[in-house]
C-alpha positions as CSV (number, residue, x, y, z in Angstrom):
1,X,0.0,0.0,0.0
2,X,1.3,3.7,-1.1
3,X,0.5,5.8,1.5
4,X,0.5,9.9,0.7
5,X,-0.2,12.5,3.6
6,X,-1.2,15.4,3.0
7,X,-1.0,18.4,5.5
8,X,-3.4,21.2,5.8
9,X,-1.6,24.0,6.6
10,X,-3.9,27.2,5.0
11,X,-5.7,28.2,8.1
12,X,-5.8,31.4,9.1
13,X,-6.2,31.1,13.1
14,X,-8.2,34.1,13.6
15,X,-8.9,33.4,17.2
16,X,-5.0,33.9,17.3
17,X,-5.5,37.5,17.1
18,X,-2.2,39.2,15.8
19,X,0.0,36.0,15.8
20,X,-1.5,34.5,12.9
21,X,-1.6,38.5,11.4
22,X,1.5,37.6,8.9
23,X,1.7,34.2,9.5
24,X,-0.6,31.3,8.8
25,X,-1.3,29.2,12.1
26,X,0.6,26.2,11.6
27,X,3.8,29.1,10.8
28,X,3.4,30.3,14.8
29,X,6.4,29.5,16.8
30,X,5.6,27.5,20.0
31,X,7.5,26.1,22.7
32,X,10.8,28.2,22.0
33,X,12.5,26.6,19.2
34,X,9.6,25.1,17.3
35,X,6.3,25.6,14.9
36,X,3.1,24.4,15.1
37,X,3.4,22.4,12.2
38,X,6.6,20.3,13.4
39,X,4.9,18.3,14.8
40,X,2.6,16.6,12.2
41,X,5.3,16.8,10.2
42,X,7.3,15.0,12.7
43,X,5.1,12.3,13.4
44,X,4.7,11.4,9.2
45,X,8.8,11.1,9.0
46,X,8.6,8.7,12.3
47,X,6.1,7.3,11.5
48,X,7.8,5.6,7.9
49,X,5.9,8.2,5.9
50,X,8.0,10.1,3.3
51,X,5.5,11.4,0.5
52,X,3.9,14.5,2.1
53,X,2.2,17.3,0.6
54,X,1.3,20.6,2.9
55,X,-1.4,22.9,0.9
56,X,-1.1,26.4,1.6
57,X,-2.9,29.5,1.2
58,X,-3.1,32.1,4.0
59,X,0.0,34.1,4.2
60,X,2.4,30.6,3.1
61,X,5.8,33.0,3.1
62,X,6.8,32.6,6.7
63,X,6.0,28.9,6.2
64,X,7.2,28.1,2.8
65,X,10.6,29.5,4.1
66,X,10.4,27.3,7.3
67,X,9.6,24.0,5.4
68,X,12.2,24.7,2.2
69,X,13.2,21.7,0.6
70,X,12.2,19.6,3.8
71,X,15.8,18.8,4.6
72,X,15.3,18.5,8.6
73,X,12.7,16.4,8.7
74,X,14.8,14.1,6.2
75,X,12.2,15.1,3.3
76,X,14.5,16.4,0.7
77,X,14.7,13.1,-1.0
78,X,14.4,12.8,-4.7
79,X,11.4,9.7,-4.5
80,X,9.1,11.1,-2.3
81,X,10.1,14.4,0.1
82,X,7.5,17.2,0.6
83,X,5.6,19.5,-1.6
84,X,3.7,22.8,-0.8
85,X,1.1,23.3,-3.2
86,X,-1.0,26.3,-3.5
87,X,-4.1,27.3,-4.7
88,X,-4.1,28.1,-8.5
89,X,-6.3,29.0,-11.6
90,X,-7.1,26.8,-14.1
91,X,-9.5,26.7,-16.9
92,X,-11.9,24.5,-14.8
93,X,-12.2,28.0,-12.7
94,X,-9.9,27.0,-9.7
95,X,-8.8,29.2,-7.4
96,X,-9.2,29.6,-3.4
97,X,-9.7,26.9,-1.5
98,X,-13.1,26.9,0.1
99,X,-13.2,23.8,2.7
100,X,-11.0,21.4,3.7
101,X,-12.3,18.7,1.4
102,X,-12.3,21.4,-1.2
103,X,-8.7,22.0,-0.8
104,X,-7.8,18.0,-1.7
105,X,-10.2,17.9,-4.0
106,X,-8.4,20.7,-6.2
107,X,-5.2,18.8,-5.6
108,X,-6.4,15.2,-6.0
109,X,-4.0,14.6,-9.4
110,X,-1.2,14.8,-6.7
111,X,-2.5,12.0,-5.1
112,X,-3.3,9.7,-8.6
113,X,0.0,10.7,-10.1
114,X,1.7,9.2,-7.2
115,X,-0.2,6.1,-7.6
116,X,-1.5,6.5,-3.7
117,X,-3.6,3.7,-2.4
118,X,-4.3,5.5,1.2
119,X,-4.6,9.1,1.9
120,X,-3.7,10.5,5.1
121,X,-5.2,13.9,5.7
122,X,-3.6,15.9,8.4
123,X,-4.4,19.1,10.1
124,X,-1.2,21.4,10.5
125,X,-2.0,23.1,13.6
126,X,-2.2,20.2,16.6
127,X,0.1,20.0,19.2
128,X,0.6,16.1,19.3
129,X,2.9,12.8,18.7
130,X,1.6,10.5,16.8
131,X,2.5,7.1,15.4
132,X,0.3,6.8,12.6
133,X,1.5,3.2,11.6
134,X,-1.4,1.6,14.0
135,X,-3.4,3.2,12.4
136,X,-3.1,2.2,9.2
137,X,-3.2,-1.2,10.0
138,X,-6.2,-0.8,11.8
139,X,-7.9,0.4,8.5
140,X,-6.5,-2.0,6.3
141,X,-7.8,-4.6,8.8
142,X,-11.3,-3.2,8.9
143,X,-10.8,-2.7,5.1
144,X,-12.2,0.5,5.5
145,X,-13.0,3.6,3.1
146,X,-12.6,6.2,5.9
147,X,-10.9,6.1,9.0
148,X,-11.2,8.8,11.1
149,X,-8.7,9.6,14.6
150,X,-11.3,10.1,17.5
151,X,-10.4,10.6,21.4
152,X,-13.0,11.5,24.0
153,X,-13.4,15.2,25.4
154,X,-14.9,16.7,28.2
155,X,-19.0,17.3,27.3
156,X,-18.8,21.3,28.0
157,X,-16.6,21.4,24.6
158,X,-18.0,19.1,22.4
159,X,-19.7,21.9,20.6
160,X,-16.1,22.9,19.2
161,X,-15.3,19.3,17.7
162,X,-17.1,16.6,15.2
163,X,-19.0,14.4,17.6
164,X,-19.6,10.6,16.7
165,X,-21.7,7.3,17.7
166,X,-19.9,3.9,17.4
167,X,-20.9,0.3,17.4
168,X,-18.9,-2.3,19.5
169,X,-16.9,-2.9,16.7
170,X,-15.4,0.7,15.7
171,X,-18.1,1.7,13.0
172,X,-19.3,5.4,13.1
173,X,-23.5,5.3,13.0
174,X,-23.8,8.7,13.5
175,X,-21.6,12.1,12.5
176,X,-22.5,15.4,14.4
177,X,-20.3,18.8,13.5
178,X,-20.2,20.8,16.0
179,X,-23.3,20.1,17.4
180,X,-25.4,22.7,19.7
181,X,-26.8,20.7,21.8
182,X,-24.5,18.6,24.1
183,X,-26.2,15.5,23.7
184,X,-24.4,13.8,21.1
185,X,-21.6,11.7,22.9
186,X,-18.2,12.6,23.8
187,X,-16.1,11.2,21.2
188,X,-14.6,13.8,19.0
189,X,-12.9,13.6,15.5
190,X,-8.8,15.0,15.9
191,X,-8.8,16.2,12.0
192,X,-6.8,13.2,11.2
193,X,-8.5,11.2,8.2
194,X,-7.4,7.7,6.6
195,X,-9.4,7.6,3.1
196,X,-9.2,4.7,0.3
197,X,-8.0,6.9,-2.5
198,X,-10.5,5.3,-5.5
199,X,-13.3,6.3,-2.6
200,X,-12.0,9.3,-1.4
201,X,-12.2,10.2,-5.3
202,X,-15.6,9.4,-5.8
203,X,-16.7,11.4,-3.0
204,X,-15.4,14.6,-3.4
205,X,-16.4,14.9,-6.7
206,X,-20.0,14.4,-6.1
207,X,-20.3,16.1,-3.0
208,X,-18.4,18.9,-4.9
209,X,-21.4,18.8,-7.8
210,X,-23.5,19.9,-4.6
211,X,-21.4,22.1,-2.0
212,X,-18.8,24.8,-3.4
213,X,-17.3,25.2,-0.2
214,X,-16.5,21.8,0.6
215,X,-15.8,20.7,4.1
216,X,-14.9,17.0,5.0
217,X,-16.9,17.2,8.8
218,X,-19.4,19.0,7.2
219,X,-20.3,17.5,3.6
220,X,-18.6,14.5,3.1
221,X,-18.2,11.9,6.0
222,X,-21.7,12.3,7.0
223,X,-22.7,11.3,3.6
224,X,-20.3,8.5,3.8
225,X,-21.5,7.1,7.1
226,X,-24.8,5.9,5.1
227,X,-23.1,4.2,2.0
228,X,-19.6,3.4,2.9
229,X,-17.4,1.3,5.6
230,X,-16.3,4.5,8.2
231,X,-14.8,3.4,11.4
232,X,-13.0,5.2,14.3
233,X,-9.5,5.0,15.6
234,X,-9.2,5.6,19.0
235,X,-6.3,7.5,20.2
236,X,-5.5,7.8,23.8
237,X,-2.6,10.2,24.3
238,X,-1.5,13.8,24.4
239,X,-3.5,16.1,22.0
240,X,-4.4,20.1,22.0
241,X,-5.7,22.4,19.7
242,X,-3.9,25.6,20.3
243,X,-6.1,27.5,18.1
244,X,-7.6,30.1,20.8
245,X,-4.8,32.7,22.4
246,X,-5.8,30.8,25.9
247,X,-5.1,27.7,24.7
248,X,-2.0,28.4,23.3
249,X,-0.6,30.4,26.5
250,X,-1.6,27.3,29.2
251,X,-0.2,24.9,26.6
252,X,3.1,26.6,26.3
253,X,3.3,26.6,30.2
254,X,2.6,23.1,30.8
255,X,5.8,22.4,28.6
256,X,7.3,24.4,31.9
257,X,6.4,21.3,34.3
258,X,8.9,18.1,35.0
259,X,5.7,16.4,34.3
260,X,4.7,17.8,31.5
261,X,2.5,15.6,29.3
262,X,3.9,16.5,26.3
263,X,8.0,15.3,26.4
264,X,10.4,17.1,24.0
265,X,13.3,15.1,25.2
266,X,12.1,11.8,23.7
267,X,15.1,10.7,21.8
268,X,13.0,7.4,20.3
269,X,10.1,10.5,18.7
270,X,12.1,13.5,17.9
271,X,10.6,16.5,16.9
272,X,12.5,18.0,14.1
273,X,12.7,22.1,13.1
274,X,14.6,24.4,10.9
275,X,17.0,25.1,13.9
276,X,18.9,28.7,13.4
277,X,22.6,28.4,14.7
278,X,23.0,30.4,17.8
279,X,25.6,30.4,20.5
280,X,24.4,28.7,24.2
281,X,22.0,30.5,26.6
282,X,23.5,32.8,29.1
283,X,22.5,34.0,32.0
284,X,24.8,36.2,34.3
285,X,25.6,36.3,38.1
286,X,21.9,38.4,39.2
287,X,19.9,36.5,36.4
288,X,17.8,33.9,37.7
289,X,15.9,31.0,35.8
290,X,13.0,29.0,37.5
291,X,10.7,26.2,35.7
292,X,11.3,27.4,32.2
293,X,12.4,26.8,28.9
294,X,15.1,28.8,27.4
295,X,16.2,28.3,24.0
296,X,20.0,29.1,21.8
297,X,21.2,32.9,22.0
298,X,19.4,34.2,24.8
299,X,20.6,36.3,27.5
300,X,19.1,36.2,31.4
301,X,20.6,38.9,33.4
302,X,17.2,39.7,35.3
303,X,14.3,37.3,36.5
304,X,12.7,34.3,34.1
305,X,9.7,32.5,35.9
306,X,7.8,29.3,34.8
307,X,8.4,31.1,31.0
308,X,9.0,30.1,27.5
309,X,11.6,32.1,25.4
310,X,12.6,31.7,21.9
311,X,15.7,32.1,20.7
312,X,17.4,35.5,21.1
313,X,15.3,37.0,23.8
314,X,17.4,39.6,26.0
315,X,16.4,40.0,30.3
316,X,18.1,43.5,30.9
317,X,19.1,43.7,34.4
318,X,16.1,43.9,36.9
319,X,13.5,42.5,34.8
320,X,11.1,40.0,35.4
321,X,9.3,37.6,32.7
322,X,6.5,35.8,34.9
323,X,4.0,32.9,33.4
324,X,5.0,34.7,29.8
325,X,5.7,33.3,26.2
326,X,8.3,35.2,23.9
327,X,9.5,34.9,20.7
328,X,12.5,35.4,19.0
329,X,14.5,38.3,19.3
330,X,12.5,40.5,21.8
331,X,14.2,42.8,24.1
332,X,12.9,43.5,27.2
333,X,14.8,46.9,29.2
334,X,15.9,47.1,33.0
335,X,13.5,47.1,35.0
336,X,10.6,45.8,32.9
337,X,7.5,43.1,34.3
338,X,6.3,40.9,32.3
339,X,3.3,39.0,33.6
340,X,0.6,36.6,31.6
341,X,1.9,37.8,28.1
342,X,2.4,36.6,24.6
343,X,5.2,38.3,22.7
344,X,6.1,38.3,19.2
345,X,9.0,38.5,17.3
346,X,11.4,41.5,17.6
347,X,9.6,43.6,20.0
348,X,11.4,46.1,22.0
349,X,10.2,46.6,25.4
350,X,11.2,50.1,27.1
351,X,12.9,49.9,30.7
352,X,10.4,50.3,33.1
353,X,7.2,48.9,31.1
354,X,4.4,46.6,32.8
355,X,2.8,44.6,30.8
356,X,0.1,42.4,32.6
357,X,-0.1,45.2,35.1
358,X,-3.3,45.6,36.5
359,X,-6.2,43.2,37.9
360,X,-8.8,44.3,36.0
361,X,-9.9,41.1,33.8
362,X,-12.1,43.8,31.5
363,X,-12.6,41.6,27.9
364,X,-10.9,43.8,24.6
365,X,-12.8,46.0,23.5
366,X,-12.0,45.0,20.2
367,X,-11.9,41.4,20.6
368,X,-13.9,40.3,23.8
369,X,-14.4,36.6,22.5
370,X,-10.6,36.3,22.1
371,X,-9.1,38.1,24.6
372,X,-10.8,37.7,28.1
373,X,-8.6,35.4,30.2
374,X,-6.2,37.9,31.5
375,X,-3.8,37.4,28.8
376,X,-2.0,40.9,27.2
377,X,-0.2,40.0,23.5
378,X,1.5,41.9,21.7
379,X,2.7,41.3,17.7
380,X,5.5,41.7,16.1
381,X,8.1,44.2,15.7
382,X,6.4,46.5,18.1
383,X,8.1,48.8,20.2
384,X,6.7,49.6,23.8
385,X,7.8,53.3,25.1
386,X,9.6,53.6,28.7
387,X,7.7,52.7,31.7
388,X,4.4,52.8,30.0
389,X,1.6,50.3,32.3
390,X,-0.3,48.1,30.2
391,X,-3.4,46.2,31.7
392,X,-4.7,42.9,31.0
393,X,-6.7,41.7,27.6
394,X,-4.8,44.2,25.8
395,X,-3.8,44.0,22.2
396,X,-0.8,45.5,20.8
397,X,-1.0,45.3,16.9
398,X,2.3,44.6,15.1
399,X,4.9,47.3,13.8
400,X,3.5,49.5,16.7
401,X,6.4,52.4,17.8
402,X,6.3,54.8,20.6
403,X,4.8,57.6,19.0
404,X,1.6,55.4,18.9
405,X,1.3,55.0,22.5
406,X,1.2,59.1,23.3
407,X,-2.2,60.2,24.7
408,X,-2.5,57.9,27.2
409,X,-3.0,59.7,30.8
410,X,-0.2,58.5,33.1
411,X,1.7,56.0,31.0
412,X,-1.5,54.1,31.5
413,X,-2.6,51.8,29.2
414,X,-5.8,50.2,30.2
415,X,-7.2,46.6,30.7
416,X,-9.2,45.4,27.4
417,X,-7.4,48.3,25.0
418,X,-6.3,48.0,21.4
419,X,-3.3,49.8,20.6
420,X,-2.3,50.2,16.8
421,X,-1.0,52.2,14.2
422,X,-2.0,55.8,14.8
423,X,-5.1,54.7,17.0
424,X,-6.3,53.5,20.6
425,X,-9.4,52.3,21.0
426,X,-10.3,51.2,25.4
427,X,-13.3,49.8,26.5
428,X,-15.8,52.1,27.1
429,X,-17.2,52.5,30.8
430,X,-20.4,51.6,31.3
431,X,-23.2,55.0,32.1
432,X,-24.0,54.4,35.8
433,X,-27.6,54.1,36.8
434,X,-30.2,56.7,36.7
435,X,-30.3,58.1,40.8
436,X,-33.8,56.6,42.0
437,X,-36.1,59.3,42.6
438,X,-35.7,61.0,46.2
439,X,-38.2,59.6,49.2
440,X,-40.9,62.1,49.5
441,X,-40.5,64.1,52.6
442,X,-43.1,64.4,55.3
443,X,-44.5,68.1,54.4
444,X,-45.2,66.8,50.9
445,X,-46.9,63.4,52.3
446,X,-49.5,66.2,54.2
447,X,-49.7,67.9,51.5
448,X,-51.2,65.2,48.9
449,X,-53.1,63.9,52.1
């Protein structure tokens, strides 16, 4: 059997807020040296599998440039190796993808002209190892036209996942996206499909006669269920979407723990990166480091606490980086505080600045269903001015300077605020209540009497 897996790696992570503002998700850095999409491609190269295709299309640059020629994950190989393939135009009036199942559908003659038995369909955005050999097996031994990677989830989030009904012997009955009503089971698809490529074939092209923006939990497994042999492959181990800023933040964190559930050091399942050459971490005689990982070329001369930095970072003398992730190549000045942040690349944090400094949990004003845990980010490339205070839930848009920050009373940047190019927009304060009406006195009592 020919296997062929094919990564999706076009989302554009919107509940990511500014980290996926130039990137595409599966490009976002995460746990210091890596990206998102390491991992899935990780687990294909471990897992035997050497004919992988990643389809692009939201902002591919920072990920085309990543991936290359696939030469750390051992995919620069002349049989086989990776390919990115983007959307195109054709006569047949191709052009954006508009689903998930769209997206292989428009690049099925990757699959026939590599003579593919099985197709593995991959999402490039999970944080998770995976051998997908068992797998395999498992559908080849059900002799199966879809096989789909389930695990169970707690019931309060099943609305956010494909919910599913099995029989004793692994057969999906019954397919539910995203249902409303949590009534449906707790055993949720993990974006990881196994299709028979003659079926796979046949379905998407007349699902596609009937849906133009074709979705595979949407359109074309619950049509499948009903006429073909669909099964589910439990999987019992570590596995996170990191698609919401929370998610991502408390992720990174756990990585923090000795018994962290997700283990980096495995030398039998290495995760493989485009790894930049810098010299070792430093960290001088007043820098301190406690529970956190530090990658190549950064500097500690003030406080690091139960943090992730990328490579490059620089503590200036008396700062502290508390319960924070930060990307490559920020510099953070004397004195600064750091506390329940996300930081993009190549920001430049004055001395003196608080970020995370405040209690107030208001939601952004801008964003109140993306930002409302507490958590501050702030994108690339932006420059914080000298001992400016900025709150919690706030949202520092990329390429930022100092100039952009003036008009705030007291250096004070408030909880829930946007702050971007030429503009600030803060929450605005609720209008208190009307005063109730005053008691009537007793002269007027005797006097309507």
């Amino acid at each position: 059997m020919r296997v062929v897996a094919m990564i999706m790696a076009g989302g554009e992570g919107s509940r990511l807020t500014v980290l996926s503002e130039k990137r595409a998700k599966p490009s976002v850095p995460f746990a210091g040296k890596y990206r998102i999409i390491d991992f899935a491609l990780s687990n294909c190269v471990n897992s035997g599998l050497f004919d992988v295709a990643i389809l692009t299309q939201y902002r591919p640059h920072s990920l085309n440039e990543h991936i290359g020629i696939g030469k750390p994950w051992d995919l620069d190989r002349m049989r086989g190796g990776v390919r990115l393939l983007q959307p195109y135009q054709a006569r047949e009036s191709q052009g954006w993808y508009q689903g998930t199942a769209d997206a292989v559908l428009q690049n099925i003659d990757y699959l026939l002209n590599h003579d593919a038995d099985l197709a593995l369909i991959l999402s490039g955005d999970h944080i998770y190892k995976m051998d997908y050999r068992p797998m395999l097996e498992f559908h080849e031994e059900k002799d199966a036209d879809l096989t789909v990677a389930v695990m169970n989830v707690p019931l309060e989030e099943t609305d956010r996942f494909g919910i599913m009904t099995t029989n004793k012997a692994g057969r999906i009955l019954e397919f539910h996206e995203k249902p409303k009503k949590r009534d449906k089971g707790t055993l949720a698809s993990m974006g990881i499909y196994i299709f028979s490529v003659d079926t796979l074939v046949e379905r998407l092209s007349a699902a596609h006669a009937e849906y133009s923006n074709l979705d595979f939990g949407k359109h074309v497994i619950p049509g499948m269920i009903s006429h073909d042999k669909v099964y589910a492959y439990q999987f019992d181990d570590y596995w996170v979407d990191v698609g919401t800023i929370d998610a991502y933040w408390s992720t990174s964190l756990e990585l923090c723990d000795m018994n962290s559930p997700l283990n980096l050091w495995d030398t039998q399942w290495p995760i493989r990166t485009l790894s930049q050459e810098r010299p070792p971490v430093k960290c001088s005689a007043q820098g301190h480091l406690q529970g956190s990982l530090v990658s190549n070329g950064c500097t500690i001369h003030g406080q690091v606490i139960r943090s992730v930095l990328s490579p490059g970072v620089y503590v200036s003398p008396g700062a502290v980086v508390r319960e924070s992730v930060i990307m490559n190549d920020v510099w953070i000045g004397p004195g600064a505080v750091l506390d329940r942040v996300v930081v993009d690349k190549q920001v430049v944090v004055g001395p003196g600045v608080q970020l995370g400094a405040s209690d107030d949990l208001t939601p952004n004003h801008n964003m109140p269903d993306k930002l409302d845990t507490g958590i501050t980010v702030v994108g690339k490339a932006a420059h914080i001015p000298a001992h400016m205070r900025v709150g919690r839930n706030v949202l520092i848009l990329s390429d930022v300077d100092e100039d952009d920050f003036q008009g705030l009373p007291n250096n004070l940047t408030p909880s829930g605020a946007t702050v971007g190019r030429n503009y600030i927009s803060v929450p605005v304060a609720p209008e208190p209540p009307p005063a109730p009406d005053p008691a009537p006195s007793a002269d007027t009592m005797e006097e309507t009497a």
